[in-house]
C-alpha positions, 0 to 999 in steps of 0.5 A: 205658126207661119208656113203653110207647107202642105203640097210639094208645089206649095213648098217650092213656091215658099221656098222659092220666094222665102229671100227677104228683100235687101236693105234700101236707104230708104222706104216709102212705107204710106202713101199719105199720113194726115198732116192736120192730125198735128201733134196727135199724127197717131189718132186716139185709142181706147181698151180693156173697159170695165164697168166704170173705167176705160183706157184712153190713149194718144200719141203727141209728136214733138216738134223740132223745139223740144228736147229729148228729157223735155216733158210734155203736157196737155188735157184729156175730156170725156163727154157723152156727146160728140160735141164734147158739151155735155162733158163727165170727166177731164184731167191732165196728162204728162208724157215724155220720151221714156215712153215715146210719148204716149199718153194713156189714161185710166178714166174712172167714175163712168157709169155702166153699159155707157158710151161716151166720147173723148178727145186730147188737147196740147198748145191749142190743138185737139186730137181727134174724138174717139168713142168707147163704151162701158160694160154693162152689168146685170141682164144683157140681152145681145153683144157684138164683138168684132174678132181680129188677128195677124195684120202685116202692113207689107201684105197689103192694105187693113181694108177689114179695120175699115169695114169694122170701124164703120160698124156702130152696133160693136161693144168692143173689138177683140185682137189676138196678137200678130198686131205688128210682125217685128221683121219684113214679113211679106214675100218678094212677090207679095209685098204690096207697092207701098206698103215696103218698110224698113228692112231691120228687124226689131230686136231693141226698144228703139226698133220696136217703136219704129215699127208699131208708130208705122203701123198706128199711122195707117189711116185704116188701123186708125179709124178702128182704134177711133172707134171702138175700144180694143181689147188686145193680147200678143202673140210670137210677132210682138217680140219673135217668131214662134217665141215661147217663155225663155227664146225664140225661134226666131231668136239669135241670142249671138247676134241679137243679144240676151232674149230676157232683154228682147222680151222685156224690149218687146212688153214695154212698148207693146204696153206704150202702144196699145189701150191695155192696162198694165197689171204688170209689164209682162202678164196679159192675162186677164178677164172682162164681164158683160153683165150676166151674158159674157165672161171674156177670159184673154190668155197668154199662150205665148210668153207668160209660161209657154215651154219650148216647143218639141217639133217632133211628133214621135218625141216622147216629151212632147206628151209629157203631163208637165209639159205647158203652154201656159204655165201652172199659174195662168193654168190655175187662173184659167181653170178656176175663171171657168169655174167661177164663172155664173155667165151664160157663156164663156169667151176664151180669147186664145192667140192659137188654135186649140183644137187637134188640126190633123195634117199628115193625110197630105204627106202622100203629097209632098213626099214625106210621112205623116209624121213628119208633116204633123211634127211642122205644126206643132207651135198650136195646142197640138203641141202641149196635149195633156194641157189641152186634154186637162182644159178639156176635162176640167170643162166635162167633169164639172159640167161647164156648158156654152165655152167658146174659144175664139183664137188667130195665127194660122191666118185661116178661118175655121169653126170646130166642136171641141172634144178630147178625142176626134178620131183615132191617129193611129188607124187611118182617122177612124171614128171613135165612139166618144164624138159624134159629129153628126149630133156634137155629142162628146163635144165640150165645147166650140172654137172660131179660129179668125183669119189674117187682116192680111198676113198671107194664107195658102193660096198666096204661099202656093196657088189658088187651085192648090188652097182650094182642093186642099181647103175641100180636103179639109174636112171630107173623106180621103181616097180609099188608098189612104183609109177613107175617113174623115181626118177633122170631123170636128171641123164645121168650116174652113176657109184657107184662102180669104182674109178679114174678120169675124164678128161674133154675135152672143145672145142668151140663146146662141152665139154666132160667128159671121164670118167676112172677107176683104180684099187686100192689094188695094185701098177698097171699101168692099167686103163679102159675107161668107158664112155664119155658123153657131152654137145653141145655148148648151149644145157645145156643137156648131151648125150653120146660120144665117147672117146677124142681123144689126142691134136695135140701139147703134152708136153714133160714131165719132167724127172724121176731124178733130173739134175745132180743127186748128185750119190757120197753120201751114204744115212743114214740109215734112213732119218727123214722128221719131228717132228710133232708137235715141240715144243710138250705137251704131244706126238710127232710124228717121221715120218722117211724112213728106208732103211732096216728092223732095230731095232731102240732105242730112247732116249730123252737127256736133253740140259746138256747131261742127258738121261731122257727117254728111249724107248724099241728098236721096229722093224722097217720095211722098208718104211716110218714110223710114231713112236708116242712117248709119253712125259709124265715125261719130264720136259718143256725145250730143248732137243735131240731126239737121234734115234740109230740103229747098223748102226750109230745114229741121233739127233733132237732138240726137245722142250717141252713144 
């Protein structure tokens, strides 16, 4: 859910400022790339630890010599240290560009609640050394996780990945989808300088890589990912807006081809591009233990059995018991990991909000009927009901306490208490007897809605005075015109104008959530708390805190360079991470890192040496560059891409088809 059209001002402004920039040759996408990362330009990665086993992964970038069914290879290192001395585990990788050269490993035969360090080497050069950690078993005393959701490169600078990278006391950092938006996301007037790239929307497998290897050169999504490991789900933005199993919203199966390809498109590199082991190719629902203090239970309410959604409020359907966002298999699979569970506390990571959001008191505002404002709002749990109401009995009637919900997407921060019915809709939001929301009783469970890294919230889709009284609305009494209640008096916090991330810290006797924010329009190492609120062990209701203090144990995190840093080369003038797609139809997208502020000529050389097009020389500025190139006129066949600047030329192998 992406448009926050709540006052009439509002709507005009996102109205006014909803026209996509038009397409440019090319866009200057970073302002620096770090060109002695060489070949592993994309860092390291680590995710979905278990007790004896972790994911690691790489990126290794092939130079101009190799060939397109070339096969790379190289060796990966584990060790405890992060001199990479004291070593446990080692092995060999091979990758090739049938999944654009990413490397992942299944590292087995590691001992519990550990953290150790690992590294990438390939002809002599070394990747940079990451850490990760084990998951501990029996009794834990306290977890930290880091909780993030919606980062659009085009909406400014991931200053919260950098804050979250320099924590040494995280057992793991929990996305809930959002982690790249498959088309230009920003508005005109929001896209931070520099921050611009390509203006295609990916649809095809090619595409779909151009823009997660943009988004895994940003030096700060880097340092995370170096860090900590991930534990990731999707949401719509990883393959289309307000998807759902069988399309999208945001869909053209006229123009953009069959969704079943799109999707399959989408799954693919999201699991070539991410630290996620691969059960399957399309489910990502699955469930991670921390000993006898977590159970983290990660949903697909996206892809993996989602009906479509009803936009309509006064549409029957939209109540229907059978209707699902989940589907009836990952349901079973959810109800019965509830069940099962013998945790002190369960964590849910779910893409969006689950709680009952009421909206339509706002209507008198924008000229329309509450109806009509609600039936916006509708790609949430709000709309699939008898789900939510299902999830919620199943939690009451067996007695399962300490459930916590943790979700994204709406770019917002909010805290709620959790029970089936909060007010009555159809009387003015008047109270109803089974929640008290002074006391939480009725309350089964809670939810901590994380906002954006930086996709834009309220105040940059209206203004900031408008996000404010709409934000101090939220959970207060309405004017008396319009019934004086409380429309959210589950709703214990709210901020829908800050971005950043929130850090959830369990113990056995309470959870927390900590709430910080980061400013987005430049590059800052700064970040404000802003608050904390938590849940008693068996209250099932939320009430303020005061701000986590650190672990005792914290990790020493691994260095800014690579070991044995390879120093006596000179770097190219320009380095070229990809071709996407290749082969190609119609167009092909180079994605390459100048050095310094060049003109660059483009050639396509036929497989006898023939020049067969040739592209007027463009400017290029420094930083990371995605050059959309057109085919049109070339025949079908095999080719070299030649790139030539005054400081010397490359070639790529290049096939049309």
């Amino acid at each position: 859910m992406k448009y926050y059209l709540f006052f009439a001002c509002a709507l005009l402004s996102y109205i006014g400022h909803s026209q996509l920039r038009q397409n440019h040759h090319a866009q200057q996408a970073a302002v620096a790339y770090n060109a002695t990362l060489k070949p592993f330009y994309h860092g390291v990665a680590s995710g979905d630890p278990l007790a004896n086993q972790v994911i690691i992964w790489t990126r290794l970038t092939p130079d101009s010599t190799h060939q397109m069914g070339d096969t790379l290879r190289g060796q990966w290192f584990v060790a405890l240290d992060t001199a990479m001395t004291q070593m446990v585990q080692q092995g060999g990788f091979t990758t090739d560009s049938s999944r654009d050269f990413t490397i992942k490993v299944d590292v087995t035969g590691l001992q519990p609640g550990s953290t150790y360090y690992y590294m990438f080497s390939h002809a002599g050069r070394n990747s940079l050394r990451g850490k990760t950690k084990t998951l501990p078993v029996g009794a834990v005393g306290r977890l930290k996780f880091a909780v993030a959701s919606c980062n659009n490169y085009e909406a400014g600078f991931f200053n919260a990945f950098k804050q979250i990278a320099q924590r040494n006391d995280l057992d793991a950092v929990l996305h809930l989808g959002d982690y790249i938006y498959e088309y230009p996301h920003g508005l005109v007037d929001d896209t931070v300088p520099g921050r611009a790239h390509q203006n295609f929307e990916s649809v095809s497998v090619g595409q779909y890589r151009a823009r997660y290897s943009l988004y895994r050169l940003d030096p700060d999504l880097q340092a995370v990912h170096q860090q900590h490991a991930f534990i990731n789900i999707w949401d719509d933005h990883e393959s289309a807006n307000q998807a759902w199993e069988n399309g999208a919203q945001g869909h053209n199966p006229g123009t953009e081809g069959p969704w079943a390809q799109r999707k399959t498109a989408a799954q693919k590199v999201f699991n070539e591009w991410l630290p996620i082991r691969e059960q399957s190719p399309t489910a990502i629902y699955r469930q991670f233990q921390w000993g006898n203090l977590v159970d983290l239970i990660m949903l697909d309410t996206r892809l993996q059995g989602r009906d479509q959604q009803i936009n309509d409020v006064t549409n029957p359907s939209l109540y229907d018991s059978a209707r699902t966002i989940l589907g009836n298999t990952q349901l079973s699979w959810f109800t019965n990991a509830l069940s099962q569970s013998n945790a002190r506390w369960r964590v849910i990571g779910n893409q969006v909000v689950f709680a009952p959001l009421q909206l339509g008191w706002s209507a008198f505002a924008v000229g329309q009927t509450p109806q009509q404002i609600e039936s916006q709002f509708l790609d949430i749990w709000d709309g699939y009901p008898a789900e939510r109401l299902r999830v919620l009995n199943h939690l009451e009637n067996n007695a399962i306490n300490n459930s916590i919900f943790v979700s994204g997407d709406f770019h917002c921060s909010f805290a709620f208490d959790l029970a089936d019915t909060v007010v009555d809709e159809q009387n003015d939001y008047a109270p109803v007897p089974n929640y008290n929301p002074q006391n939480g009783a009725g309350s089964v469970a809670v939810e901590f809605v994380v906002n954006s890294i930086t996709s834009p919230n309220f105040d940059e889709n209206s203004n900031l005075l408008q996000a404010t009284i709409f934000q101090n609305q939220l959970n207060a009494n309405l004017p008396a015109a319009l019934g004086g209640n409380n429309p959210n008096p589950h709703l214990k916090y709210a901020d829908v104008i800050q971005h950043g991330y929130f850090i959830l810290d369990v113990r056995p006797d309470s959870a927390k959530a900590n709430y910080y924010t980061t400013p987005i329009l430049n590059p800052s190492g700064n970040q404000n708390f802003k608050q904390a609120i938590k849940v008693l062990n068996g209250a099932n209701h939320l009430q303020g805190a005061v701000e986590s203090s650190p672990k005792a144990v914290q990790d020493v995190l691994a260095p800014a360079q690579p070991l044995n840093r390879w120093v006596g080369h000179k770097e190219r003038n320009f380095t070229v991470f990809g071709l996407y797609p290749n082969p190609a139809v119609d167009n092909v997208t180079v994605q390459l890192g100048n050095l310094k502020n060049q003109s660059v000529e483009v050639k396509l050389i036929s497989a006898n040496g023939q020049v067969v097009k040739t592209w007027p020389p463009v400017q290029m500025p420094q930083g990371l560059i995605d050059f959309s190139l057109s085919l049109e006129g070339a025949a079908p066949g095999y080719y070299q891409l030649q790139l030539s600047t005054t400081a010397g030329s490359q070639s790529l192998p290049l096939q049309k088809r």
